[in-house]
MDTraj code that builds the backbone (N, CA, C; nanometers):
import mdtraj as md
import numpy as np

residues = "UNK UNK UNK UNK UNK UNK UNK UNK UNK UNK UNK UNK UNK UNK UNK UNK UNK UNK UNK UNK UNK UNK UNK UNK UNK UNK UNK UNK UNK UNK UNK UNK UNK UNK UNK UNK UNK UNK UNK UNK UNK UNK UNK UNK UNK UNK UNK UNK UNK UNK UNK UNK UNK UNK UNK UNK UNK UNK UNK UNK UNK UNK UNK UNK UNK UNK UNK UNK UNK UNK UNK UNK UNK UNK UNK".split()
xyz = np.array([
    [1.7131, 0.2578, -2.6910],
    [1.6055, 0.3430, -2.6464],
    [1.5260, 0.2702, -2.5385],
    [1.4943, 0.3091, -2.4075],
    [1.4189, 0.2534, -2.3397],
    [1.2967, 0.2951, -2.3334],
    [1.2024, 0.1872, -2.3363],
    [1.0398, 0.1872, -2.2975],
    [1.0049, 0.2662, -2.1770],
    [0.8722, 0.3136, -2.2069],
    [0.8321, 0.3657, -2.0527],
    [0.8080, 0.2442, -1.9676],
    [0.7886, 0.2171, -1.8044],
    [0.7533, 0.1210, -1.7670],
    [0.6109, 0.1026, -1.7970],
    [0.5770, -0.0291, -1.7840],
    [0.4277, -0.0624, -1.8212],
    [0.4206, -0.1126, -1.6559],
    [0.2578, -0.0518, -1.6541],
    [0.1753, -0.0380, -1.5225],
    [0.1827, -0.2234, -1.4738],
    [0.1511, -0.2454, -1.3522],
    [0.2044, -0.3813, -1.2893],
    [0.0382, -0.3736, -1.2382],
    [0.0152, -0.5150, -1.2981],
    [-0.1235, -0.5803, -1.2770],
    [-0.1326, -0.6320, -1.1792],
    [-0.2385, -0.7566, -1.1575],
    [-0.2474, -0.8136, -1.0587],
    [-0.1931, -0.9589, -1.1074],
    [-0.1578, -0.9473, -1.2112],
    [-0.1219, -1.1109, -1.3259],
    [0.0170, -1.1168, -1.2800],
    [0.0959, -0.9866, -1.2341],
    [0.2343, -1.0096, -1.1957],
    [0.2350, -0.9727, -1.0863],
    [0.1648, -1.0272, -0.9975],
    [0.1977, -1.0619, -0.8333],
    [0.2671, -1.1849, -0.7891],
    [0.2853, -1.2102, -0.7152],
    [0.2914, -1.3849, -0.6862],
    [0.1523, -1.4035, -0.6227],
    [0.1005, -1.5693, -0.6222],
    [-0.0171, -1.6242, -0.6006],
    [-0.0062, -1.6172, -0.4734],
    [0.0196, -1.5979, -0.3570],
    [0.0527, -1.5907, -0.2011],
    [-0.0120, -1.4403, -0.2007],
    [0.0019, -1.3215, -0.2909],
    [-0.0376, -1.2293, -0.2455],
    [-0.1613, -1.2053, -0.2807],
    [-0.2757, -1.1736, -0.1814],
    [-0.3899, -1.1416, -0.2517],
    [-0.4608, -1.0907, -0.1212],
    [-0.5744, -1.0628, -0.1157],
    [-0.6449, -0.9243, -0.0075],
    [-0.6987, -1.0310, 0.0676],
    [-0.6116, -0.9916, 0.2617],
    [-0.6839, -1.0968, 0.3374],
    [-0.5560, -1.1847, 0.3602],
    [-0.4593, -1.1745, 0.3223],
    [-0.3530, -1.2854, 0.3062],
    [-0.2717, -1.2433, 0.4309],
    [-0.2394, -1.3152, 0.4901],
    [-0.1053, -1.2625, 0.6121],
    [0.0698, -1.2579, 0.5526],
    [0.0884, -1.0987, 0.5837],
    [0.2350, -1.1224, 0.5342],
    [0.3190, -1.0494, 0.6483],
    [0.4596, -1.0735, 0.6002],
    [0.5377, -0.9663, 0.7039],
    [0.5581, -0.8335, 0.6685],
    [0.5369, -0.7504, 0.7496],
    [0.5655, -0.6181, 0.7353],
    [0.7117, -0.5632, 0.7630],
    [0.8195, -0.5943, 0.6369],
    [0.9541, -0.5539, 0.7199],
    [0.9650, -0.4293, 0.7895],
    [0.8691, -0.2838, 0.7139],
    [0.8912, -0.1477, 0.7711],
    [0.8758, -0.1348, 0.8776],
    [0.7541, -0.2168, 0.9454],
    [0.6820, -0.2062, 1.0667],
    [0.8093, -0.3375, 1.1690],
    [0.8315, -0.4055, 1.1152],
    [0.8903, -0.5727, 1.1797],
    [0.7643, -0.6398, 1.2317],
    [0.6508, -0.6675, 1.1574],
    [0.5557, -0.7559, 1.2145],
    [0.4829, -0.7513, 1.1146],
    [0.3902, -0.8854, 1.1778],
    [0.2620, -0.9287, 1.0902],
    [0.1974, -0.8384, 0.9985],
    [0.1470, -0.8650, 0.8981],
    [0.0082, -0.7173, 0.8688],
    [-0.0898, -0.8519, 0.7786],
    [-0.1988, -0.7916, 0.7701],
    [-0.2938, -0.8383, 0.6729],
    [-0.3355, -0.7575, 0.5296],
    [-0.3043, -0.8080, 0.4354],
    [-0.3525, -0.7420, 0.2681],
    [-0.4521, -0.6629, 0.2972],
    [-0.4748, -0.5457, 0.2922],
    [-0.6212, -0.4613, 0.3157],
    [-0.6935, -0.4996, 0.1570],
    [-0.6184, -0.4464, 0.0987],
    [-0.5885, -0.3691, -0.0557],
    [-0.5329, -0.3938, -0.1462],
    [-0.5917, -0.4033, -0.2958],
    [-0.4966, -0.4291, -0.3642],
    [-0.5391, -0.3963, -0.5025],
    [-0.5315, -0.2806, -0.5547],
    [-0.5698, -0.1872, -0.6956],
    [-0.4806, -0.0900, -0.6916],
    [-0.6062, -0.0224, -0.7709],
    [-0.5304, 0.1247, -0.8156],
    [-0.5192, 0.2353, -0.7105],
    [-0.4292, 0.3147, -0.6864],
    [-0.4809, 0.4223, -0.6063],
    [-0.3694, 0.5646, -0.6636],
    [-0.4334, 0.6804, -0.6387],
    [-0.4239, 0.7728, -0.6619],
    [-0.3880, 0.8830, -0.5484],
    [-0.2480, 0.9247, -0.5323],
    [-0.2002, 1.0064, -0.3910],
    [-0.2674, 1.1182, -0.3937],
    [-0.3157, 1.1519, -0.2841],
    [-0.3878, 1.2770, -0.3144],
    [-0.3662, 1.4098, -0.3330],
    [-0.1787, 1.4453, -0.3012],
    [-0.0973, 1.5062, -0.2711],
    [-0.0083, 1.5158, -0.3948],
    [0.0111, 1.4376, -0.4132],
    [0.1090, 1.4310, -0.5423],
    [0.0737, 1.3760, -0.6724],
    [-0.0630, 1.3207, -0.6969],
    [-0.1206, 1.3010, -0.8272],
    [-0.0792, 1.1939, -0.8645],
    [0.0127, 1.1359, -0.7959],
    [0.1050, 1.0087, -0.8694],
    [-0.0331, 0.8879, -0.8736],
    [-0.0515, 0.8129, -0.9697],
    [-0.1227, 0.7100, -0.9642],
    [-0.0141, 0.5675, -0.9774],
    [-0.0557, 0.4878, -0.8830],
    [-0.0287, 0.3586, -0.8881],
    [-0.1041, 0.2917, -0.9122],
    [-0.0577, 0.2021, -1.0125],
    [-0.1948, 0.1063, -1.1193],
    [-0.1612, -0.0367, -1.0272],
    [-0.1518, -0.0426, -0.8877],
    [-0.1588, -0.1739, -0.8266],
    [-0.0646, -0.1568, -0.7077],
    [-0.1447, -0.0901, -0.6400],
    [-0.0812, -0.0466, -0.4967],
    [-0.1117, -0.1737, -0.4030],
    [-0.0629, -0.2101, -0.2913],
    [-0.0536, -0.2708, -0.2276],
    [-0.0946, -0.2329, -0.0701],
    [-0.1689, -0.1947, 0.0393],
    [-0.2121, -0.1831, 0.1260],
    [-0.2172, -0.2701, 0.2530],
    [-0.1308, -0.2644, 0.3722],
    [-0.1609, -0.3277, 0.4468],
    [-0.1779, -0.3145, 0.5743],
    [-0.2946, -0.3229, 0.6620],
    [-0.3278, -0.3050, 0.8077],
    [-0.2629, -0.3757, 0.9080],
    [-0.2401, -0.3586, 1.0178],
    [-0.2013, -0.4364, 1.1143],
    [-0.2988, -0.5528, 1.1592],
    [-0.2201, -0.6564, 1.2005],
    [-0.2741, -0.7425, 1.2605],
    [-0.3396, -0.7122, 1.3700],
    [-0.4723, -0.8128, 1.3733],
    [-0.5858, -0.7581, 1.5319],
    [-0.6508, -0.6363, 1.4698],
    [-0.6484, -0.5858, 1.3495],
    [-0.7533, -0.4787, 1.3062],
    [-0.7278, -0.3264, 1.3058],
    [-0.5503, -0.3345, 1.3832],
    [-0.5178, -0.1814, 1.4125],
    [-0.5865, -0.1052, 1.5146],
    [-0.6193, -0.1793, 1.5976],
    [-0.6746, -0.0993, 1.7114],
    [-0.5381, -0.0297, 1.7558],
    [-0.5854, 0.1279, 1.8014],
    [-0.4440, 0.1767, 1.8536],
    [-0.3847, 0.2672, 1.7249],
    [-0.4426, 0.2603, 1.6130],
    [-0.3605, 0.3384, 1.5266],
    [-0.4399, 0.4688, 1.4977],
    [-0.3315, 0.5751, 1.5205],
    [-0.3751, 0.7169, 1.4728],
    [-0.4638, 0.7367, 1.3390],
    [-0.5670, 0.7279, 1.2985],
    [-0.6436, 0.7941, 1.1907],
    [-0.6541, 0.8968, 1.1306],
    [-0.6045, 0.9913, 1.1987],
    [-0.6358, 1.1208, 1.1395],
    [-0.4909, 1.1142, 1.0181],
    [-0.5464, 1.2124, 0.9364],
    [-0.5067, 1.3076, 0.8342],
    [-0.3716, 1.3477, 0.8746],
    [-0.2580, 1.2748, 0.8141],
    [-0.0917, 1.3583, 0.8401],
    [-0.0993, 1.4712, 0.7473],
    [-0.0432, 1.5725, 0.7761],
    [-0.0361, 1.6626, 0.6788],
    [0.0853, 1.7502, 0.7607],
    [0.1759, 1.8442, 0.6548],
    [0.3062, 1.8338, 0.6785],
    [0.3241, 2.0070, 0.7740],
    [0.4253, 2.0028, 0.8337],
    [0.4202, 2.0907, 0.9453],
    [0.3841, 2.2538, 0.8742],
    [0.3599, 2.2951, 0.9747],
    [0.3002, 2.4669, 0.8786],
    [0.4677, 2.5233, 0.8661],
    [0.4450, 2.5867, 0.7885],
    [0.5839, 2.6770, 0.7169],
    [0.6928, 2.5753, 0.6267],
    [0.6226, 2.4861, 0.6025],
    [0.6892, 2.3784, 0.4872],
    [0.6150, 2.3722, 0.3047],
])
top = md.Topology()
chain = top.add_chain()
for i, resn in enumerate(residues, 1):
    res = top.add_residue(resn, chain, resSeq=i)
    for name in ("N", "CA", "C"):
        top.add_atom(name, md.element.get_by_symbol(name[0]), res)
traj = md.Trajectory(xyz[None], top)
C-alpha cells in the first residue's frame, strides 16, 4: 500500500539553498537569485505547494513582462 506523499519542508532542502542565494536557472540557461521560499497556493488551479521555490533573474529582472498571463480567449 503506498503512503500519500508528505509535504517537503524547508529541513529537506540542501543548505546552499536558501532566499538570496545565487543559483542556475537550467529553464532559463542563466543565473537567477532565490526570491522565495514557502508555501504558495496557484491561483488557477488550487494546487498548494507546501515549499515552492521562486526565482528572479539576476540584476533584479529589469526587462521582464509583469503583467497577468492568462490563457487565450476561446480556451
Amino acid at each position: 500500500m503506498n503512503s500519500p506523499p508528505r509535504p517537503t519542508s524547508h529541513q529537506n532542502l540542501p543548505d546552499w539553498l536558501y532566499e538570496g542565494a545565487r543559483v542556475f536557472d537550467p529553464g532559463q540557461n542563466r543565473e537567477a537569485v532565490v526570491q522565495f521560499i514557502g508555501p504558495y497556493e496557484d491561483p488557477y488551479s488550487r494546487r498548494v505547494m507546501p515549499c515552492a521555490v521562486f526565482l528572479r533573474p539576476e540584476g533584479g529582472g529589469a526587462g521582464v513582462d509583469r503583467r497577468p498571463r492568462r490563457p487565450p480567449p476561446g480556451r
